[in-house]
N, C-alpha and C positions, 0 to 999 in steps of 0.2 A: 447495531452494526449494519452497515449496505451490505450485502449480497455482491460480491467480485461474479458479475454476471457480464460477460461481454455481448451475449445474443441480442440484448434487447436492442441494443446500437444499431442493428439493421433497420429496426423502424423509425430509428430516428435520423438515419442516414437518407431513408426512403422518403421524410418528412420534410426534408429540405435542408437539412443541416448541413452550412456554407464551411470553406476556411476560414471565416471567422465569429463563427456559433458562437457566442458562451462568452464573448471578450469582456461583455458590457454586462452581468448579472447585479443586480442589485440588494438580493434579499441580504440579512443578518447572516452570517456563518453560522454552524451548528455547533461549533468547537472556539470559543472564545482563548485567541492570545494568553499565556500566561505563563511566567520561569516560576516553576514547581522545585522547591530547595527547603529541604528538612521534614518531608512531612511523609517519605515511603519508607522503604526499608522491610526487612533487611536487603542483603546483595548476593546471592551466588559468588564464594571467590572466588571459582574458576570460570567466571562470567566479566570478571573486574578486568579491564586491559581496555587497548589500541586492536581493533578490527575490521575487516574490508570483508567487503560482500564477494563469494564466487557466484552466487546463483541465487534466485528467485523465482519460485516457481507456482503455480496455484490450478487447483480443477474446481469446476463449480458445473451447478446444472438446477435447472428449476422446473415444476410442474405445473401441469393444467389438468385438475379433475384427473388428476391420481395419473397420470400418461406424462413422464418425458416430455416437455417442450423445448427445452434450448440445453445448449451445454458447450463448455469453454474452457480453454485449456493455456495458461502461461507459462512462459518462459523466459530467462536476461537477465536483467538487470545486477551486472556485477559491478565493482568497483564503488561503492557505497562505503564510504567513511564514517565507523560507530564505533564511539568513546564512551565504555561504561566505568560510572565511577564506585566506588565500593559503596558510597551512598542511594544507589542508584541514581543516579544523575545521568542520563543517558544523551546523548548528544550528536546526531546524526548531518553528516556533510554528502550530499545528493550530486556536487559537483562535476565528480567524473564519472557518474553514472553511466552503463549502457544502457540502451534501450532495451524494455520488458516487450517481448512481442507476443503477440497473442491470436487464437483460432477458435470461431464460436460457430455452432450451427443453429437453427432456429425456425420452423416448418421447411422444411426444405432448402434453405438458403442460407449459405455460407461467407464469412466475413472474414477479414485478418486487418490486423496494423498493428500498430506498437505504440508505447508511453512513455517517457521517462520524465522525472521528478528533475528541481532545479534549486538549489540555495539550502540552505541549512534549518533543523529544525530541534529540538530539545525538548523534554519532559521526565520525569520521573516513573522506576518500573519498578517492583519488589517481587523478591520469590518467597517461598516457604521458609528458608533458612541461609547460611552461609556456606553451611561443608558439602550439601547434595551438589551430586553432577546433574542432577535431572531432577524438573520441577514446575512448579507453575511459572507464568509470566506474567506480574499485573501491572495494568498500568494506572498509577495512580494520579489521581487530581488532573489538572489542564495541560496540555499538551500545545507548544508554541510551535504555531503553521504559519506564523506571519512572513515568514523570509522563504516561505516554499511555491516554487511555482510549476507547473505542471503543459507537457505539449502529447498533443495526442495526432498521430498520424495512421489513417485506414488507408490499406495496399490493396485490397479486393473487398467487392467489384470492382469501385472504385476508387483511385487515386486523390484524396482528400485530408487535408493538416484540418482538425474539427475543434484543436483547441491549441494555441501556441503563446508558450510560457504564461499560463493564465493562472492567475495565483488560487492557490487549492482550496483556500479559503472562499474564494466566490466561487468553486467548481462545487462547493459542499451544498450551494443554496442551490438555484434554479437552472445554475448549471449542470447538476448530475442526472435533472429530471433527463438533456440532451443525450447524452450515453447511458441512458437506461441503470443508472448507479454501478458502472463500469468498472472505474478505477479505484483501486486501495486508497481510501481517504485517513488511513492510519498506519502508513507503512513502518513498520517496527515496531509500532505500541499498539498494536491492536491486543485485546487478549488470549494468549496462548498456552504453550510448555517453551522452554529450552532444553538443552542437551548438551554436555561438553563432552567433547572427547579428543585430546591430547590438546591440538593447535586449532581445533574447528571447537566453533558454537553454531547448533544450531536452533532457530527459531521458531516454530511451527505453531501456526491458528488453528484453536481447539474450536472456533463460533460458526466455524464450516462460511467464513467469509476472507477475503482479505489474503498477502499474499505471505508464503512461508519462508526463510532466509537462511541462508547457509555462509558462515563466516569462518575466515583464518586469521586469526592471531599476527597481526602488524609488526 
């Protein structure tokens, strides 16, 4: 799993990274395309339903020789359309997303901007059982990123779009070395817990990377 580290983006802000860094990446994706159907299970049923995102949020921080060096903090991203099926069949619509904004610091120097995801994306998740409210979240086999696309805009220092609607799938290759592996390249499936309680699921990263999701029942 990448490290949800925003700090390192200042050096590569300081490197020269244009408005349009990262358009043209060429390597292999890390996550090859693929509709995942029959092969996880079981489901959470009170995980089974029609849900939208109110928040996403994540903290992260890294060392150097045992000392704090950067640390980062998100927040946004509501409106996130997620259709689980009892099979886990998980099915995520990024269309009216808000922007995730975000604040890193990193020897002394301070950064901010935002991200949001764009197009739709699917894979299969399994918990522990059917009847817990609370549990693991796995996600099983390949995860389809092919229809997702990703923009990224820094507000300080300075004013700069470093990635626009650039599909996540070439953001995973030589693109992420540009954002110091910045952005959640597994939003939803990354591996977790869930949690239901009454009209809310929520989704939280146990790999201390990646961002955590709070949903109300559609």
């Amino acid at each position: 799993m990448r490290k949800t580290i925003v700090a390192p983006l200042i050096a590569a802000l300081l490197a020269g990274c244009g408005p349009n860094a990262g358009t043209s990446p060429s390597a292999s994706p890390s996550v090859s395309p693929s509709n995942t159907v029959g092969i996880g299970g079981p489901m959470a049923a009170c995980a089974v339903g029609s849900w939208v995102s109110q928040s996403a949020s994540g903290k992260a921080s890294t060392t150097a020789s045992g000392t704090p060096s950067a640390s980062a903090s998100l927040s946004g991203g509501s409106g996130v359309l997620v259709i689980i099926g009892p099979n886990g069949i998980v099915e995520v619509d990024f269309s009216a997303m808000q922007a995730t904004t975000f604040t890193a610091s990193a020897a002394g120097a301070n950064v901010a901007g935002s991200f949001v995801y764009f197009g739709t994306t699917s894979g299969q998740v399994r918990t522990a059982d059917t009847t817990s409210l609370e549990g693991p979240w796995e996600p099983v086999g390949k995860i389809d990123y092919s229809k997702v696309k990703l923009t990224v805009d820094i507000t300080a220092p300075l004013k700069t779009r470093v990635f626009d609607k650039v599909p996540l799938t070439d953001y995973m290759g030589p693109g992420a070395a540009q954002t110091g592996g910045a952005i959640d390249v597994d939003p939803l499936f990354g591996k977790g817990k869930y949690k239901c309680g009454g009209s809310t699921l929520t989704i939280t990263r146990t790999d201390g990377s990646g961002l955590s999701w709070v949903l109300t029942k559609k």
